[in-house]
N, C-alpha and C positions, 0 to 999 in steps of 0.2 A: 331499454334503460340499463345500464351499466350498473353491475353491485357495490355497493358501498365497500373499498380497502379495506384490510384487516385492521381490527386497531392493534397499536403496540401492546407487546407484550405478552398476555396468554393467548388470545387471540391471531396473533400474527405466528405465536410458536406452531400451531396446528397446520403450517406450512411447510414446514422442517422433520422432514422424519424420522432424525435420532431422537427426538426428543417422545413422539407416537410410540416410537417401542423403550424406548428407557420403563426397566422395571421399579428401581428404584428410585432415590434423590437424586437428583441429578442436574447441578448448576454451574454453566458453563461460562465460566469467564474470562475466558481466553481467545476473545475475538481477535485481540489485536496479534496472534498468530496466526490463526485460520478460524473463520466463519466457518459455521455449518451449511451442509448444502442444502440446497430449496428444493422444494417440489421439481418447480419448473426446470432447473439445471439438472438435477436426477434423471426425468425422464429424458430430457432433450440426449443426455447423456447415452442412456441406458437405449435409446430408441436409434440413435447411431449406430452404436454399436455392433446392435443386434439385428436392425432391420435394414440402416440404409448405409451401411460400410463399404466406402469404396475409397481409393486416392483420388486427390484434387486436382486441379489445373494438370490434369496427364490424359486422363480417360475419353473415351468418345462415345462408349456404352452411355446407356440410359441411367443407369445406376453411379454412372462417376459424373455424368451430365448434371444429375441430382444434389450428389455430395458437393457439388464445384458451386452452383447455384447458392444449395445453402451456405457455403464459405464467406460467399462471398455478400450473401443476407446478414453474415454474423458482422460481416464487416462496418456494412451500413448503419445495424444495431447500437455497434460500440460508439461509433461517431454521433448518432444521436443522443446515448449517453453523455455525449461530450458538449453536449450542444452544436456540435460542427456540421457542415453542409456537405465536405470533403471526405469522403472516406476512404481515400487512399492518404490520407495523413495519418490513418491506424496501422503500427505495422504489429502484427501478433507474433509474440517472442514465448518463449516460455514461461515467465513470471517478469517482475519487478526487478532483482537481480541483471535476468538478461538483458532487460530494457534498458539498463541505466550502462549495463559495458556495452551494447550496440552504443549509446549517446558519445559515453569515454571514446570509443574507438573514434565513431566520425568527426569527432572534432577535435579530436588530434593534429589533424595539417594546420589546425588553426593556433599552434602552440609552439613558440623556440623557445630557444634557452633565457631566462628570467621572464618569461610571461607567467600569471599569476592565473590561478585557480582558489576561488575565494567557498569555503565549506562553510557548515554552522558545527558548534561542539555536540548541536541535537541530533547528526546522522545515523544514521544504521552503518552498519561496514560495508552492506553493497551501494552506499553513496560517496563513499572513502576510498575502499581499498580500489575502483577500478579509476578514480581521479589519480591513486598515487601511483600505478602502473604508467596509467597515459602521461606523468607528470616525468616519470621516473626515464623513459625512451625519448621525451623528449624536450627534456633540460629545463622544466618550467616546475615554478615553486609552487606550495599550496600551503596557502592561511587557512584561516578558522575564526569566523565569528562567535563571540564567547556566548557564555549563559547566566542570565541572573539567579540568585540565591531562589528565586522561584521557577528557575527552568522554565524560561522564557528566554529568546533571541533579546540580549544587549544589544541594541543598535543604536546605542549613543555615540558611538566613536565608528559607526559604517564610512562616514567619509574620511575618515582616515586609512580604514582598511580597503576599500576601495578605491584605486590607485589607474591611472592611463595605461599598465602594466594587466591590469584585471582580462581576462580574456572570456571567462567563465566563472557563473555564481550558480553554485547544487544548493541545494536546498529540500529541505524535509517541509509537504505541506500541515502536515499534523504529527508531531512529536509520537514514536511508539513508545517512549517512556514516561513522557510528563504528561501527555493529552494537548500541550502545548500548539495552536494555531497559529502557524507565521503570518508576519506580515509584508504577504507576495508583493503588495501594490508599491511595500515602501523599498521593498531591494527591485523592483521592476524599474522603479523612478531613477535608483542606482546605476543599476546594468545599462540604462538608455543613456547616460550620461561618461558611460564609456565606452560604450559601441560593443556592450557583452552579450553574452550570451545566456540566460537565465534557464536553468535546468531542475525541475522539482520532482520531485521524487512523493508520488499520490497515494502510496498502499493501504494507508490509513483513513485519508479521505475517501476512497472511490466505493466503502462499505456504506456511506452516509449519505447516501440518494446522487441523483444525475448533477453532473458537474460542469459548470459555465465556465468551459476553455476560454472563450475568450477573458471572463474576467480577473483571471489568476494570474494572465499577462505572462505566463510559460512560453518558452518557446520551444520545449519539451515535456514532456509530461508520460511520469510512468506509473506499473499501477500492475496486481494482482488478480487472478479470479478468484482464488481461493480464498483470498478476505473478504470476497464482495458476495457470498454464498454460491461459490461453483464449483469445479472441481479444479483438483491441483495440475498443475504443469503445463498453465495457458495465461499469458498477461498480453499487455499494451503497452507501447511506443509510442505516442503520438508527437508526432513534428511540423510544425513549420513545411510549408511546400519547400522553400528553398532552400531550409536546412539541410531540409531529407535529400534531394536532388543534391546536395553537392559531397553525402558521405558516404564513405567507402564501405562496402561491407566488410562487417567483420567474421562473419562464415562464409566459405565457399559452397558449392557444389549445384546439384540440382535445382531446378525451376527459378535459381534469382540468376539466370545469365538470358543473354538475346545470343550471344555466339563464341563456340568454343574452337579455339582452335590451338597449335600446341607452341605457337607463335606470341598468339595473344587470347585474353578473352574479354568479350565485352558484357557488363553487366545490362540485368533489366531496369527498368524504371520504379521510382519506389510504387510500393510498399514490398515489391515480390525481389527487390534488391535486398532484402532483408530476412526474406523466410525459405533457405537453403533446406534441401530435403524435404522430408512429409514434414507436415506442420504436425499440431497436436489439436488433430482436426475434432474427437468428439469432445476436447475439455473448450475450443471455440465456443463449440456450438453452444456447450450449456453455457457458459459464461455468455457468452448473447441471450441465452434465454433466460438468465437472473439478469439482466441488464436492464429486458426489456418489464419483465414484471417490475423491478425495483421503479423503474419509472410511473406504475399505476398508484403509487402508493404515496402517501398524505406525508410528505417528509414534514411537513409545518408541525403536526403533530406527533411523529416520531422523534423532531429533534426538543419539542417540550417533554417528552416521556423520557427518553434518555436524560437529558438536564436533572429532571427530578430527580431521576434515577443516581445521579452524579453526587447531587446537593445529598440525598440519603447517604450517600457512601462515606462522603468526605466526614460527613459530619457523625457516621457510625466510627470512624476510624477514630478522628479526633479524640473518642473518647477512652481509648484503650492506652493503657500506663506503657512509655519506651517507645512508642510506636513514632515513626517519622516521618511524613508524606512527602516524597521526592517530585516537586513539582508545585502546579499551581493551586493554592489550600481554597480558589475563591473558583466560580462558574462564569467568571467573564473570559472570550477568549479561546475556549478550551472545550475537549470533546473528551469522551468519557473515556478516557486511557487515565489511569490510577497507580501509581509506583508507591512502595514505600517499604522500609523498613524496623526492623524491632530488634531495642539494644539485646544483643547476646543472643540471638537466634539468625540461623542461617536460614536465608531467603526456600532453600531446599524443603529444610526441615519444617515451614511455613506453610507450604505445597504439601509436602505429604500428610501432616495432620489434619487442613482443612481439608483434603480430600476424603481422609480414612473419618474425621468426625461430622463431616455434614455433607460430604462429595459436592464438594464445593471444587472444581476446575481452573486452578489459579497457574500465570506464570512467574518460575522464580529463574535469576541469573544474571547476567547482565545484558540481555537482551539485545546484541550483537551491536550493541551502543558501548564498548570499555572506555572510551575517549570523555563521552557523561558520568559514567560513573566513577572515573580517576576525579573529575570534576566534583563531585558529591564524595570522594573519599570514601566510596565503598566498592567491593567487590561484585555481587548481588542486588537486587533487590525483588524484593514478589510485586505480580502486577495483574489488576484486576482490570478488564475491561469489557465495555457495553456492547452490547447490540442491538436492533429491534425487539427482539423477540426475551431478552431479559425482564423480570419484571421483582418488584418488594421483594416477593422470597426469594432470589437471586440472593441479593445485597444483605436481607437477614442473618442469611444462615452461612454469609461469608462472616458477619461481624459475631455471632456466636460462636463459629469456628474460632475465629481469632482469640476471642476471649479464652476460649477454652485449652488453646496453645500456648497462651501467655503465662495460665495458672500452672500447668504441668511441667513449664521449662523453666518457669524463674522460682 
C-alpha cells in the first residue's frame, strides 16, 4: 500500500531542502520566479552528475547507453505530465524563454506582410519580444488584447481583435503578475474561427500539478523546470505533431540533423530537430523526476491550501493604509500570484525591509511585464507568490513586515 502524499504546507516543506537547513526565518515567496528544488529533482540531479555522466543519443558504451535510456524516460515523464500519449511532442529547450522563440521561429513561414499576431497586455517579454523579432523579418503586425482595471483578459471586444488577418494568438496561461487565469477555451473558439494558431506560454501553471494538454486547446505549450521544483536551465516545448513536423529549426549543429553535407543539410525528425548539441541532460533528468512525484500528490488539496492561503493574503493586505493590490482583489479565477503596491515607497525598498524585518523573500520590479505595468501606471511593483509548501506563517510575517514598512517610511 502506497503512503499517504504529503499534506501542503509544513508537511510537504520537509521535501525541499533549503528549507531542512534554513537556520533562521525564512519565507519564501518568490515562486513565481523560481521554486525551490525537491528531493527528488536534487538527487536525480546530483546522481547524474556524479554517478551516471555520459552524453546522449552519441555513445555506445554502457554508460552513454544508460544516460540515452534515461533521456529518453525523462521524455515519456514530461508527456505524462502532459497528459499526452506522444512523447515526441516534448521537445526540451532550456527553459520557457527558449521554448516560445523555438515557437516564434517555426512559424514564421506562416507570416507576410500585414498578417497579425494577436498578444495579451498580461505577457512576460519572452512572450513579446521573440513575436516582435518574428513580426519585425517578416512584415506582419502585432496587437494586444487589453486588461481590465482587475488584471484580467478584456475579452469583450476579442472579435473584433480577431481579424481573417489573425495568423497567431500568445498567450499567458496564468498571469506572473496578477495570478490572473485565462480563458484558453474562449481564445481556442477564436483562433478555430480563423484557422490560427493558439500559443500559451505555461511557466506559471506547470508549478500547480499535471496538466490536461488536451484541455487547454494549445497547440503549443511552454513551460519551465525551475518553477516546477527542478533545476535551472531545462524546460519544454510541447507541439502539435504537425506543427512541430513542419518547423524549421532554429539552432543548428549536432544530433538535430539526418545528413550533412556542404551542399545541403537535411534535418532530423521532431523532437531531436530541436535539441542541437548536448542538451541539458542532468537538469532533464531532475525535472522528470519533480514531474513525476508532483504527479503522486493530492493537487485537490493543495489547490484548497493555496486558495486559503490566497484569501489570507488578500485580505491581510487589504488592510494596510496606501497599499494597492494590482490584480484580482477576489479568489475566483486566479492562482496565488499577488502584485501590489504602496503610495510612496518603491517596490525595492518593500523587498529589502521585509526581508531584513521578517526574511520574508518577496519580488519587486516590474516583472519583465513593463507593457502591464505602463497599463497600471506604475513603474514596480512587489509580488508575493504561493506554493505547496507555503503555509500561515509564510503570509503572517509578510503582512507584519509590511506593516512594519509602512510605519518607518510614511
Amino acid at each position: 500500500m502506497s503512503p499517504a502524499p504529503p499534506r501542503p504546507g509544513k508537511d510537504l516543506r520537509r521535501h525541499f531542502p533549503i528549507f531542512r537547513h534554513a537556520r533562521e526565518p525564512f519565507h519564501f515567496l518568490d515562486n513565481a520566479a523560481t521554486g525551490q528544488i525537491c528531493d527528488e529533482a536534487a538527487q536525480a540531479l546530483l546522481h547524474f552528475e556524479t554517478r551516471a555522466r555520459a552524453n546522449v543519443k552519441r555513445g555506445v558504451y554502457r554508460l552513454a547507453d544508460q544516460a540515452t535510456a534515461a533521456f529518453d524516460a525523462a521524455r515519456a515523464s514530461m508527456a505524462r505530465y502532459l497528459g499526452e500519449t506522444e512523447k515526441n511532442n516534448v521537445v526540451f529547450t532550456s527553459g520557457a524563454t527558449a521554448a516560445l522563440n523555438i515557437a516564434a521561429h517555426g512559424l514564421a513561414r506562416r507570416l507576410g506582410p500585414g498578417d497579425e499576431i494577436l498578444l495579451t497586455t498580461l505577457e512576460h517579454h519572452s512572450n513579446i519580444v521573440p513575436w516582435q523579432l518574428t513580426a519585425e523579418r517578416q512584415g506582419a503586425v502585432i496587437k494586444a488584447i487589453p486588461v481590465t482595471d482587475e488584471g484580467r483578459l478584456d475579452l469583450d471586444h476579442l472579435d473584433r481583435l480577431v481579424t481573417n488577418e489573425t495568423r497567431i494568438i500568445a498567450t499567458t496561461h496564468v498571469s506572473n503578475v496578477t495570478g490572473a487565469v485565462t480563458d484558453l477555451g474562449r481564445l481556442r473558439r477564436a483562433a478555430d474561427a480563423v484557422g490560427a494558431v493558439l500559443v500559451v506560454d505555461g511557466a506559471q501553471r506547470a508549478p500547480h500539478g499535471p496538466i490536461d494538454i488536451a484541455a487547454t486547446g494549445a497547440d503549443l505549450y511552454a513551460f519551465s523546470a525551475h518553477k516546477m521544483f527542478a533545476a535551472t536551465g531545462a524546460g519544454v516545448l510541447w507541439g502539435k505533431t504537425e506543427l512541430l513536423a513542419d518547423f524549421e529549426p532554429l539552432l543548428g549543429g549536432g544530433e538535430m540533423i539526418r545528413q550533412v553535407t556542404f551542399e545541403k543539410t537535411t534535418f532530423a525528425p521532431p523532437p531531436h530537430r530541436f535539441e542541437a548539441g548536448t542538451p541539458p541532460i542532468g537538469a532533464v533528468l531532475a525535472m522528470a523526476a519533480a514531474a513525476d512525484w508532483l504527479a503522486t500528490l493530492d493537487w485537490r488539496a493543495i489547490a484548497e491550501h493555496e486558495l486559503g492561503l490566497t484569501a489570507r493574503l488578500l485580505d491581510g493586505l487589504q488592510t494596510l493604509p496606501g497599499l494597492r493590490i494590482v490584480g484580482p482583489s477576489g479568489l475566483q479565477g486566479r492562482f496565488g500570484v499577488v502584485s501590489f503596491d504602496i503610495d510612496d515607497i518603491h517596490a525595492h525598498d518593500i523587498c529589502q525591509l521585509t526581508d531584513q524585518l521578517e526574511g520574508v523573500a518577496l519580488r519587486g520590479g516590474h516583472h519583465c511585464c513593463q507593457p502591464l505595468m505602463h497599463r497600471f501606471a506604475t513603474d514596480a511593483t512587489a509580488r508575493a507568490s504561493l506554493a505547496p509548501y507555503n503555509d500561515t506563517d509564510d503570509i503572517d510575517a509578510l503582512i507584519r513586515g509590511l506593516d512594519q514598512t509602512i510605519r518607518m517610511l510614511t
